[in-house]
ZAMARGU-4260 file (C-alpha; in steps of 0.2 Angstrom, whole numbers, plus 5000, padded with zeros to 4 digits):
<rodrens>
0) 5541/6373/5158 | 5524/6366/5157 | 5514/6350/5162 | 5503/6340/5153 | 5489/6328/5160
5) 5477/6318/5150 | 5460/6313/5153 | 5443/6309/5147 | 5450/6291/5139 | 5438/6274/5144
10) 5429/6260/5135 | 5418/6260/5121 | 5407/6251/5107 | 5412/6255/5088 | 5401/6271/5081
15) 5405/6280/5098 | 5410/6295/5104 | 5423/6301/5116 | 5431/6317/5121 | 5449/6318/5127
20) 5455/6332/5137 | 5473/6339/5140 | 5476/6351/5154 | 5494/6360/5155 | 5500/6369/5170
25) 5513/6382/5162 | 5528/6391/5174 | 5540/6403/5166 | 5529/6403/5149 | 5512/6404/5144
30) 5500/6392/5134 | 5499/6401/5119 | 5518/6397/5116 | 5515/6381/5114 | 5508/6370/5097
35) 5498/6354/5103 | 5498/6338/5096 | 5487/6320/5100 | 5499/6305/5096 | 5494/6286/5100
40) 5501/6268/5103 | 5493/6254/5098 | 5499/6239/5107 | 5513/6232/5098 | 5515/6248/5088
45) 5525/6263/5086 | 5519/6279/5092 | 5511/6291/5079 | 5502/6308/5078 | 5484/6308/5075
50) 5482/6328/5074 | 5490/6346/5081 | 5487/6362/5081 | 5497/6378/5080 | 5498/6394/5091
55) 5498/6404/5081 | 5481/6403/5070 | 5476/6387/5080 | 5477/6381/5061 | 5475/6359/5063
60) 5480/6345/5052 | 5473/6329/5055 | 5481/6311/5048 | 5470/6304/5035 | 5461/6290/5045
65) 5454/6300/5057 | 5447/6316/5045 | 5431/6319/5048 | 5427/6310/5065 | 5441/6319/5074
70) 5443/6337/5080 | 5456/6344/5090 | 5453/6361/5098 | 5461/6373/5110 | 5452/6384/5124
75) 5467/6397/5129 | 5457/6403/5145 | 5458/6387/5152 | 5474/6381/5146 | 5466/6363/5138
80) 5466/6355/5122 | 5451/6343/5118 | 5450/6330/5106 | 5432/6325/5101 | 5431/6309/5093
85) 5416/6300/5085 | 5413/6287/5077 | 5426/6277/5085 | 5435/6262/5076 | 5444/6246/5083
90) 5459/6252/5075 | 5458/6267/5086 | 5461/6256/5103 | 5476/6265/5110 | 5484/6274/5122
95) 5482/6294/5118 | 5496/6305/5122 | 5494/6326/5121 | 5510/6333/5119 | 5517/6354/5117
100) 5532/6360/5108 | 5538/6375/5110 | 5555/6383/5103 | 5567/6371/5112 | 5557/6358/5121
105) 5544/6343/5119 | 5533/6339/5133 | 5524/6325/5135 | 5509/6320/5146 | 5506/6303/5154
110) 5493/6296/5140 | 5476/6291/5143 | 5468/6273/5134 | 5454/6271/5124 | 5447/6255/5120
115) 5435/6253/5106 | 5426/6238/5104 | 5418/6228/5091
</rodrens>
């Protein structure tokens, strides 16, 4: 069973940067059991996955509107998962959700929102 909390979202102008953080708390498995993903919901929208990446080789694949301005990575020691992201869009206003798979269940943390202004 793990626990996933975002953080790290806020406000700002188009061409900036943010850095989202995910902290999991893990009881009865460990961190490395589980692959982390980054979705997000627009207002109105459908919720969709921005990036993830794997426990095993900490491999991450990326959607194509965000290649090259976002990067996911994973620091095991402390159990987070960051998200840098730069040169932010309008079309990147949403709320960020970190989620972790493992072999039977999806857990999801509460989402943080970033709002990128024009």
């Amino acid at each position: 069973e793990i626990q996933l909390v975002e953080s790290g979202g806020g406000v700002v102008q188009a061409g900036g940067s943010l850095r989202l953080s995910c902290k999991l708390s893990v009881s009865g498995s460990a961190f490395e059991d589980y692959d982390i993903g980054w979705f997000r919901q627009a207002p109105g929208k459908e919720r969709e996955g921005v990036c993830d990446i794997t426990r095993r080789y900490g491999e991450a694949y990326y959607i194509d509107s965000v290649k090259g301005r976002f990067t996911i990575s994973r620091d095991n020691a402390k159990n987070t998962v960051s998200l840098q992201m730069n040169s932010l869009k309008p079309e990147d206003t949403a709320v960020y959700y970190c989620n972790g798979v493992g072999l039977i269940k999806t857990y999801w943390g509460q989402g943080t929102q970033v709002t990128v202004s024009s």
